[in-house]
ROZA-604339 format. One record per residue (C-alpha): x, y, z. Coordinates in pm, whole numbers, padded with zeros to 5 digits, always signed. Example, Ala and Ser with C-alpha at 12.3 -4.5 7.8 and 13.67 -1.06 7.14 Angstrom:
BEGIN
+01230-00450+00780;+01367-00106+00714;
END
This chain:
BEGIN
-02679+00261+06132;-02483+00041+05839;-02247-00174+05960;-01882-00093+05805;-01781-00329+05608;-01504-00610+05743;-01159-00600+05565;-00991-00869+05756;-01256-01111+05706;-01201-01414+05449;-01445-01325+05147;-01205-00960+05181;-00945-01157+05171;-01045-01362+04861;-01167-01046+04699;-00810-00896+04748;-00693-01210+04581;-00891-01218+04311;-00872-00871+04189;-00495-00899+04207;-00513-01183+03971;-00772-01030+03773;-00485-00742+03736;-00191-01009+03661;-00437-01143+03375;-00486-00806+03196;-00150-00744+03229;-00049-01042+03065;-00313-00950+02839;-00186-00629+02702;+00158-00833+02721;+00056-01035+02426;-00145-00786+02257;+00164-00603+02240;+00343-00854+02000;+00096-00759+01681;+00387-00537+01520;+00600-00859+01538;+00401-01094+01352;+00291-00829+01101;+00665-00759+01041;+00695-01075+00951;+00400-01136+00694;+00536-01109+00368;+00281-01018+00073;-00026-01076+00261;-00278-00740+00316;-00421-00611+00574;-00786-00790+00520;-00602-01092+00443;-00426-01057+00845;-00764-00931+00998;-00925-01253+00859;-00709-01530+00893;-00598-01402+01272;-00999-01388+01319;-00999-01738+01214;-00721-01824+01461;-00930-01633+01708;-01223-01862+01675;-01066-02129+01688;-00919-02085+02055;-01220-01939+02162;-01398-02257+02059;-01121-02530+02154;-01111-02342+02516;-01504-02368+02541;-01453-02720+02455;-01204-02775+02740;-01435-02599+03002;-01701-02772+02891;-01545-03123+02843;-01596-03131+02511;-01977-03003+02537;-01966-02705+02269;-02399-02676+02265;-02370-02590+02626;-02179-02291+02639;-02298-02166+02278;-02669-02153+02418;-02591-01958+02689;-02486-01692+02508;-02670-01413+02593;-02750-01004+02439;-02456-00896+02695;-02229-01138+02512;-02352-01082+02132;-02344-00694+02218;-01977-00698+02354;-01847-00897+02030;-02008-00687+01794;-01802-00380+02005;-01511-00546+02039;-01541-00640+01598;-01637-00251+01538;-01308-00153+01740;-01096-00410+01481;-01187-00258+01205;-01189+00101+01325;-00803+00031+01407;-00730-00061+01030;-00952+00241+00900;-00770+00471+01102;-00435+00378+01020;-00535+00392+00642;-00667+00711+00654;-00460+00934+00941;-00084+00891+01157;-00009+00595+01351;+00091+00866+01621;-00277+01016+01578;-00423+00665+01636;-00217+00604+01947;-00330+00970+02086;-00699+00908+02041;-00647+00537+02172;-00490+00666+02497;-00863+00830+02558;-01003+00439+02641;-00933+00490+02996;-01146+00822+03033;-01400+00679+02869;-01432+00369+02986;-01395+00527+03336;-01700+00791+03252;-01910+00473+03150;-01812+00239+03397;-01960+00543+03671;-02262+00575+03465;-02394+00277+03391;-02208+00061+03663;-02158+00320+03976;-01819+00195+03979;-01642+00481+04121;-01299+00551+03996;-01004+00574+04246;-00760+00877+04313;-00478+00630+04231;-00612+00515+03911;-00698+00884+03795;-00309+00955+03864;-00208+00633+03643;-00455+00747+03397;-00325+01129+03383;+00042+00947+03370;-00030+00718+03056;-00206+01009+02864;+00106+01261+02893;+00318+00985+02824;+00119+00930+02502;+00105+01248+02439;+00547+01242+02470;+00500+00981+02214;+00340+01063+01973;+00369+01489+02043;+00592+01524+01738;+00414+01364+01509;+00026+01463+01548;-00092+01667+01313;-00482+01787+01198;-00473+01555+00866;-00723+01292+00824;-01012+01356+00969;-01196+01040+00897;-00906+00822+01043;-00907+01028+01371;-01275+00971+01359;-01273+00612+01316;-00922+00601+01597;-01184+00793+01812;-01491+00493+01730;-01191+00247+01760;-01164+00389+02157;-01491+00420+02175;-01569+00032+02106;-01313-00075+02328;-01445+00093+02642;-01781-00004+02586;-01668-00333+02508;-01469-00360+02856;-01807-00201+03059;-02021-00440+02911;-01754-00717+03025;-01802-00553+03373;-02175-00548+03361;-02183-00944+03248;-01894-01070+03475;-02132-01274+03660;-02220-01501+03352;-02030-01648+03055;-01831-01368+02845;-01641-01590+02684;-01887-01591+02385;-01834-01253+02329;-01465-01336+02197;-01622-01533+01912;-01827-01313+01846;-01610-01031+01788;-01423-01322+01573;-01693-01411+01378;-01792-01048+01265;-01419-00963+01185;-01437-01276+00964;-01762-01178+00784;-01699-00835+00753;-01327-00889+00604;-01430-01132+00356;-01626-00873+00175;-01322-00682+00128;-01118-00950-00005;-01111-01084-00355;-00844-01379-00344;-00823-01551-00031;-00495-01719-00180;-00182-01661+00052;+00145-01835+00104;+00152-02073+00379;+00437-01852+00603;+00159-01571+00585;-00099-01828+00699;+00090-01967+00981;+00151-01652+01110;-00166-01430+01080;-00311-01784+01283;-00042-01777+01517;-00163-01416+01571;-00541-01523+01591;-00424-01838+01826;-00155-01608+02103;-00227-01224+02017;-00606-01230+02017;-00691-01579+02138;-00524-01597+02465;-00533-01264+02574;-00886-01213+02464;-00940-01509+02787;-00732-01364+02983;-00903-00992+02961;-01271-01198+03006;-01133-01362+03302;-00970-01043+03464;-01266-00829+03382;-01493-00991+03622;-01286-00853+03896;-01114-00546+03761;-01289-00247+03710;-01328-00092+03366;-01138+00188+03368;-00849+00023+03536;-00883-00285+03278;-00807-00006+02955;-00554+00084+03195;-00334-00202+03249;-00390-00280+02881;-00216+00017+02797;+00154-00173+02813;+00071-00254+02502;+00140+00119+02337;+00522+00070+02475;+00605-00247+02466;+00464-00292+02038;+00772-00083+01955;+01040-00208+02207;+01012-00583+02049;+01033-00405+01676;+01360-00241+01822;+01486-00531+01972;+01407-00820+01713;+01409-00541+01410;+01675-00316+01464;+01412-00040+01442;+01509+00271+01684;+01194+00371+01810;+01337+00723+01886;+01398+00887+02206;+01086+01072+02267;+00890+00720+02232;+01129+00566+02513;+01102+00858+02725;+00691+00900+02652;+00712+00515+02667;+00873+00499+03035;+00580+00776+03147;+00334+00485+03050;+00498+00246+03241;+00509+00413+03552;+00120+00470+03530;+00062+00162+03496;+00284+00021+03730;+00154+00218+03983;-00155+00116+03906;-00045-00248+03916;+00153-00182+04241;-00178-00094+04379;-00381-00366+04254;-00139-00568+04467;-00196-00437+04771;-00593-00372+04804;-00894-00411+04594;-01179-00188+04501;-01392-00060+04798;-01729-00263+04782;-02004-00100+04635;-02262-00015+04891;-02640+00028+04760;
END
C-alpha cells in the first residue's frame, strides 16, 4: 500500500510557499506585460520592426546584466549551460513575437485577442501530455471565465476577415504555450537563457525587415525602456514562477494582461475602452483572481508515478 502523502509536513509547507510566489511572480508578470500599449502610444515615427528590435535589444540586455548579477559577473558560466530545452523555448517564445505583429497586420486586434485567449487550453492539453500535469477543477473554471470574458470583449468586433492573421494569432498562441511547457519541463535547470534567446532571434529576424535603423532618440529610449521593464523583467519573473506554477495556470495568470493593456490607455490616454471591454474585462479578472485566490491557499497535488 502507498503511503498518502503528508500535507502538514515542512517540504508541503515550502511547496505551498513557493507555488504561491511562483503565482505572485506571473502575476506581476502579466502586470508589466500589460503596459506595451503605453509605451507604443508614446513612440512617435518609429515602425513596428523598428519597436520589435530595439525593445529586443533592451531585452538582451537585462537578460545578460541579470546573468551577470547571479553569476557575479561570470557571463561564460551561465551561457554554457545553456541547453536544447533553453535554445528550443527562445526560438518559441521569438516565433510567438512575430506572429503577434503578423496578425495584427493582417486581421482585428479583437480577432488576435480571441485566438490569444486559447493559450490556456492549449497549454493545459500539452502540459497533460507531455508533463502529466493534471489540470485542476478550479483552474478549468478560471479558464472557462477568462475565455467568455474574451469572448465579451472582443464579441462585437470578430469577424471572418483575414485569414492569414488569425492563422498567425493562432501560431502566436500556439508558441506561447509551448513556450510555457517547455519552461515547465526545464524548471529544474537554468531557463533564463531562453529569454535571450527569444531576444536574439527577434533581433535577427527584425533586422531583415528594416532598411534604416535611424530613429529619434525619444523612440529609442522608449522601445529600450520597453525591452528593459515590459519584456526584460517580466520575462524573469515568468522563468522564475514557471518552475513552480503549472503551465496552464501560468497562461492563466498572464491573462491580466488582455484587461489591464486598455485600462492604462483609458486612464493615461483618455481612450474609452467601451463598455463591453470593461464588462468582458471584469469576467477576466474574476478568473483569474480566483485562480490567484487559490494559488494562495494550496498548491498543486504532487505528482505520484
Amino acid at each position: 500500500m502507498r503511503a498518502q502523502p503528508n500535507y502538514s509536513s515542512p517540504n508541503t509547507s515550502s511547496t505551498r510557499l513557493l507555488y504561491r510566489n511562483g503565482a505572485i511572480m506571473v502575476i506581476m508578470c502579466g502586470l508589466l506585460w500589460s503596459t506595451a500599449g503605453i509605451g507604443v502610444r508614446y513612440i512617435d515615427s518609429a515602425t513596428g520592426w523598428h519597436i520589435v528590435f530595439f525593445r529586443s535589444v533592451g531585452l538582451v540586455i537585462t537578460i545578460l546584466m541579470v546573468m551577470a548579477w547571479r553569476s557575479k559577473g561570470d557571463l561564460i558560466t551561465p551561457l554554457k549551460r545553456t541547453n536544447k530545452l533553453s535554445i528550443l523555448a527562445g526560438l518559441f517564445m521569438g516565433a510567438s513575437f512575430f506572429g503577434n505583429i503578423f496578425a495584427l497586420i493582417h486581421t482585428s486586434v479583437a480577432n488576435v485577442t480571441f485566438l490569444l485567449s486559447s493559450a490556456p487550453f492549449i497549454a493545459a492539453l500539452l502540459g497533460w501530455i507531455i508533463l502529466g500535469e493534471r489540470v485542476k477543477k478550479r483552474t478549468w473554471a478560471a479558464i472557462a471565465l477568462t475565455s467568455v470574458g474574451v469572448s465579451v470583449m472582443v464579441g462585437n468586433a470578430l469577424s471572418g476577415d483575414g485569414i492569414i492573421g488569425m492563422g498567425f494569432a493562432l501560431m502566436m498562441a500556439v508558441c506561447y504555450a509551448a513556450f510555457t511547457v517547455i519552461m515547465r519541463r526545464g524548471k529544474s535547470g537554468d531557463m533564463l537563457p531562453a529569454a535571450l534567446i527569444a531576444g536574439i532571434f527577434s533581433m535577427l529576424v527584425a533586422s531583415y525587415a528594416i532598411d534604416d535603423f535611424t530613429i529619434s532618440w525619444v523612440d529609442l529610449a522608449i522601445c529600450l525602456a520597453l525591452g528593459f521593464f515590459q519584456m526584460g523583467l517580466a520575462m524573469v519573473l515568468f522563468i522564475a514562477g514557471s518552475k513552480h506554477v503549472p503551465a496552464a495556470e501560468l497562461t492563466l495568470l498572464t491573462m491580466l494582461e488582455v484587461i489591464l493593456s486598455p485600462i492604462w490607455v483609458w486612464f493615461l490616454f483618455n481612450e474609452h475602452p467601451g463598455y463591453w471591454t470593461l464588462i468582458g474585462g471584469s469576467i477576466i479578472m474574476l478568473g483569474v483572481l480566483i485562480q490567484a485566490i487559490g494559488a494562495s491557499r494550496g498548491q498543486p497535488k504532487p505528482q505520484i508515478a
